[in-house]
N, C-alpha and C positions, 0 to 999 in steps of 0.2 A: 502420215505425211508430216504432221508435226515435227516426230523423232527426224525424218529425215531431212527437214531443211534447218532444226538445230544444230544436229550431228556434224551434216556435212554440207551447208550452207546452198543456192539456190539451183549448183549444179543437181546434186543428190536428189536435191526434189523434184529438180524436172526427170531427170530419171527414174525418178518412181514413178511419177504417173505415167509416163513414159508406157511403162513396163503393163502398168495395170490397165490403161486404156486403149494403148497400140497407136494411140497419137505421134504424129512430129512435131516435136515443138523448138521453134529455130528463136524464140522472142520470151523474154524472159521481164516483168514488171512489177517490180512489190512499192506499195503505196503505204508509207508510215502514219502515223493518227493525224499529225500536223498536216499531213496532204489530203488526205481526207478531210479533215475538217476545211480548208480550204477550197479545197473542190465544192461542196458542199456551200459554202457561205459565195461564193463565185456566181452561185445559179441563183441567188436569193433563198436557196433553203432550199428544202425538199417535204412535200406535205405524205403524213401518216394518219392512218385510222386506226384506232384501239378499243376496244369492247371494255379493256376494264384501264386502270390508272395502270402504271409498270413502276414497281419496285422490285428494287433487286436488292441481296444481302450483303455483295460487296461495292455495288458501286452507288446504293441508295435511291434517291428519287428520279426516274429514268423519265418516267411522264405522270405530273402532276394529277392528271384529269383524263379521263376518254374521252372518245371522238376524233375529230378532225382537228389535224394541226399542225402547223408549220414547224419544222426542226430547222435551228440553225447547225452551223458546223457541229459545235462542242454537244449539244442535246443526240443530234445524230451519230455521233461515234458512240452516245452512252448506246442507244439504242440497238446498234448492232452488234454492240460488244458482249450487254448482260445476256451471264448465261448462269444465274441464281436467282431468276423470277420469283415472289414469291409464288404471284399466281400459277405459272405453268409447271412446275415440277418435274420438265422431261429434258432438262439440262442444254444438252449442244441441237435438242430440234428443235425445240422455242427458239434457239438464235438464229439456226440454219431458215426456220419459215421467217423471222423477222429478216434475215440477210435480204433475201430472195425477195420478200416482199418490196422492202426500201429501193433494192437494183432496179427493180419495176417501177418505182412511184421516180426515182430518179431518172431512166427513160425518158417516160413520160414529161418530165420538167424540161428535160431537153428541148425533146421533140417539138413542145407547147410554147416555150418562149422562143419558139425560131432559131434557136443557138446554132443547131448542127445546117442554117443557112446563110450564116453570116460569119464570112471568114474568120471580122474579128473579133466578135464573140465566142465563137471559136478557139481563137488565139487565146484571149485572155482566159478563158479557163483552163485550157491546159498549161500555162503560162502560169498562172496563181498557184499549180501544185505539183510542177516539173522538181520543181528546187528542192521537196522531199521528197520524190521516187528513188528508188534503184532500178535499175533497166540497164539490160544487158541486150546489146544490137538492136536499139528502138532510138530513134533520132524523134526530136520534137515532132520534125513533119512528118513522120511515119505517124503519130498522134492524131493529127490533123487530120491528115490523111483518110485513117481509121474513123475517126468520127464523120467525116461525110460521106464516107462508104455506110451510112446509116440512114442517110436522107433515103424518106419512102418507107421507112420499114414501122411496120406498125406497133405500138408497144404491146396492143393485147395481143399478139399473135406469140409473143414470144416464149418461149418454154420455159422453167426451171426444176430440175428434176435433183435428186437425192440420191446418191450412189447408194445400190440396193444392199443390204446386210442382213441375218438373219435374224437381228433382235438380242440375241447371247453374247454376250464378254468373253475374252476370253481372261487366263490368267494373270494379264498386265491390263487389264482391263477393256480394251480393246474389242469394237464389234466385228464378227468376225465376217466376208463379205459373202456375199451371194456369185459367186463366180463367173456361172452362167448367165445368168441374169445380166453382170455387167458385161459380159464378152455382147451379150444380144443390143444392150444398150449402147456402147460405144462401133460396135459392127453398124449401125443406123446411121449412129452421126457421122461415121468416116465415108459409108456408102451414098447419105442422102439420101436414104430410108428414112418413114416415118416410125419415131417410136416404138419401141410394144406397146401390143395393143392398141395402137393407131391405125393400124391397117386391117384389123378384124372386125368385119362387118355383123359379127355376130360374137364381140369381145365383153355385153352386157350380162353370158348364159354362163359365165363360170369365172375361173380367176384369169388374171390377164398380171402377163408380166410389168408389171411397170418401176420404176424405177424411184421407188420411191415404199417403204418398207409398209406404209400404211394403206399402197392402195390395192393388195390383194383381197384384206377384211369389208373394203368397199365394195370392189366389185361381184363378191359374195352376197350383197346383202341386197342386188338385184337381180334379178332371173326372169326371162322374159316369161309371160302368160301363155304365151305360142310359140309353135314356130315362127320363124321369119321365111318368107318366100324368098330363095335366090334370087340374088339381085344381080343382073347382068353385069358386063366388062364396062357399060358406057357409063362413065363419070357423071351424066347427067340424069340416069333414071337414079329417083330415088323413092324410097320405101317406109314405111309407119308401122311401127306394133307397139302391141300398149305391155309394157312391163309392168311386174310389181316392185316395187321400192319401198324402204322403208327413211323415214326423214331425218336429219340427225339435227344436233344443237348450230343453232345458226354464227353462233360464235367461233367454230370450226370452218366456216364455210368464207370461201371469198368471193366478190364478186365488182364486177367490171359494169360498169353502168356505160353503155354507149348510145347516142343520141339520131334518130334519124329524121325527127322530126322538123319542123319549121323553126318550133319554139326554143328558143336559147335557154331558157331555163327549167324545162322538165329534168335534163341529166341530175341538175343540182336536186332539186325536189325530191326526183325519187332515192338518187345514193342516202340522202339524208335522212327518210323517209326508213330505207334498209336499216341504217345504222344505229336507228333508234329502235327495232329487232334485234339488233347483237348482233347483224351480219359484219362481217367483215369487210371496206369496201375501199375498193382504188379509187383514185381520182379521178372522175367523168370524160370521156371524150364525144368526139361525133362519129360518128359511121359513115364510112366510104360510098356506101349504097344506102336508097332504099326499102323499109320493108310496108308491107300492107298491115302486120299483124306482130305486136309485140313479141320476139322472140329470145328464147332462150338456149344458148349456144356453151355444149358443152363439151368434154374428151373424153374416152375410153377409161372406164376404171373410177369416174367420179359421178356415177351417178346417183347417190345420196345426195350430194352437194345441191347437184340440179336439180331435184326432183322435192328438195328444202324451196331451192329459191322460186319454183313455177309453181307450187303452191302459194307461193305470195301475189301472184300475178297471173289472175283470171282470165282463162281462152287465152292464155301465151300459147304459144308453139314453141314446143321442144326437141333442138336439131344435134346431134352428134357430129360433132366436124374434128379434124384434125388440131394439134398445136396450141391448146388454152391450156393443159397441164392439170393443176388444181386449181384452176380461175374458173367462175362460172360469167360468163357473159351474156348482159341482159339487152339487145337492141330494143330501144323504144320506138314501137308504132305509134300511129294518130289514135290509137284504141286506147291509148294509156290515162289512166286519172289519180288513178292512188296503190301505194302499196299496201298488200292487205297484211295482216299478222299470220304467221307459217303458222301451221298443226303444232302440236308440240313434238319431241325428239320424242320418235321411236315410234313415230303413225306411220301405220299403212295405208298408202296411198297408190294409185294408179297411175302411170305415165306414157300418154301415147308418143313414142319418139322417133323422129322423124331422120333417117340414115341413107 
């Protein structure tokens, strides 16, 4: 994709993905660093979590310090840009998780300061980073637009997936792709299908397509204890078997801290609480509903993750739902007091999980 919008500028690359994911793409929007950073400093920042400091070998001191922190524009372009970590060592997927990660915590900042309800708020951010785009048949209010075609939509619901590859170079160095795999992935999103692996009620007993090159080795690394009892056609019967899992390093793991309780600040408490484990952890919201029993809500294909984070979190309930991705989402009940320290990576542990 590179080669092709160098080559032959922004036609060429819409035609390539064109080609590779069977999409129609009639809108066309590239955002230069200055519009980014703009965007970015428009919403007062955008907050990130980091387990370790981020140095990189070309572009230096990325984040000072770990934990929880506000990026302005110029810190946050570093952030999505390095891709010479020293810590991470796996090149363009440290940048690709950090991408993905940031798109999410930016969501979220929308969503949280009211922006996508206030026309001119609104306005003024897409207003602050119109003047460095390029856009080809996208008018300002088409922006607008599009941004409050988002009021309502939740951020932890939202997916980000990793066009699948088979791990191998090829001779230009090049990963080479997973074919099928992405015909199955992009066949979902054109039909409104869920996922691979989203829809297999029994996707924890072997490998599950997903989209994303690293979660076949996870969903290997759980196998249920039982069978599963067939589970009717009606959406609302639902089913418990207890799998075995094994738990991985919590600094791999991400997780959504959502609130349903009374108290305004358990969210904070516990993400902070996580972070100081090495979890990984998004900015806290509330939950739409609520629960009697602190639950932990996870997708197809990432059950290490979840079965890391409900080890920190005693008598949770653990539910396999559609659309978190590699988010693990913790709803807090009234049962909640503290987060406890995970096993260490590589325990066996038991998971009754509820589908």
């Amino acid at each position: 994709l590179n080669s092709a919008y160098s080559l032959g500028g922004p036609k060429c690359l819409v035609k390539a993905i064109q080609k590779i994911s069977g999409l129609s793409i009639n809108r066309f929007m590239a955002v230069d660093f200055n519009g980014f950073a703009k965007m970015v400093d428009a919403l007062g920042g955008v907050d990130v979590c980091s387990t370790t400091p981020l140095e990189d070998y070309e572009l230096g001191t990325v984040l000072a310090t770990a934990g929880h922190q506000r990026l302005d524009g110029h810190s946050a372009l570093n952030y999505v840009r390095a891709r010479q970590v020293t810590t991470e060592g796996n090149g363009d997927y440290g940048r690709i998780k950090r991408q993905q990660l940031f798109l999410s915590s930016l969501l979220r900042s929308v969503i949280s300061t009211d922006t996508l309800f206030s026309l001119n708020k609104l306005n003024d951010v897409v207003n602050m980073f119109v003047g460095d785009t390029y856009v080809d048949n996208v008018k300002t209010k088409d922006l607008v637009d599009l941004g409050q075609s988002l009021q309502g939509v939740a951020a932890g619901r939202i997916t980000f997936v990793t066009v699948p590859t088979t791990g191998v170079t090829d001779a230009d160095g090049n990963e080479e792709p997973r074919s099928e795999d992405i015909r199955a992935l992009f066949d979902a999103i054109i039909n409104d299908d869920p996922l691979p692996g989203e829809n297999d009620k029994n996707a924890t007993t072997g490998q599950v397509a997903q989209a994303d090159k690293t979660s076949e080795a996870i969903a290997e690394a759980a196998t249920p204890s039982s069978t599963a009892p067939a589970v009717p056609d009606s959406p609302d019967t639902k089913v418990t078997e207890l799998i075995n899992a094994v738990t991985t390093d919590p600094k791999d793991v991400t997780v959504q801290v959502s609130n349903s309780t009374a108290d305004s600040g358990v969210a904070n408490t516990a993400s902070t609480q996580l972070a100081e484990h090495g979890f990984h952890v998004l900015n806290p919201d509330d939950y739409s509903d609520t629960v009697t029993t602190t639950t932990v809500l996870f997708s197809a294909g990432n059950e290490q993750a979840a079965a890391t984070v409900a080890a920190a979190f005693p008598n949770a309930q653990i539910e396999r739902v559609t659309g978190l991705g590699e988010v693990v989402q913790v709803v807090l009940g009234p049962d909640f007091t503290a987060v406890n320290a995970p096993p260490a990576s590589g325990s066996a542990v038991k998971v009754p999980v509820t589908h």
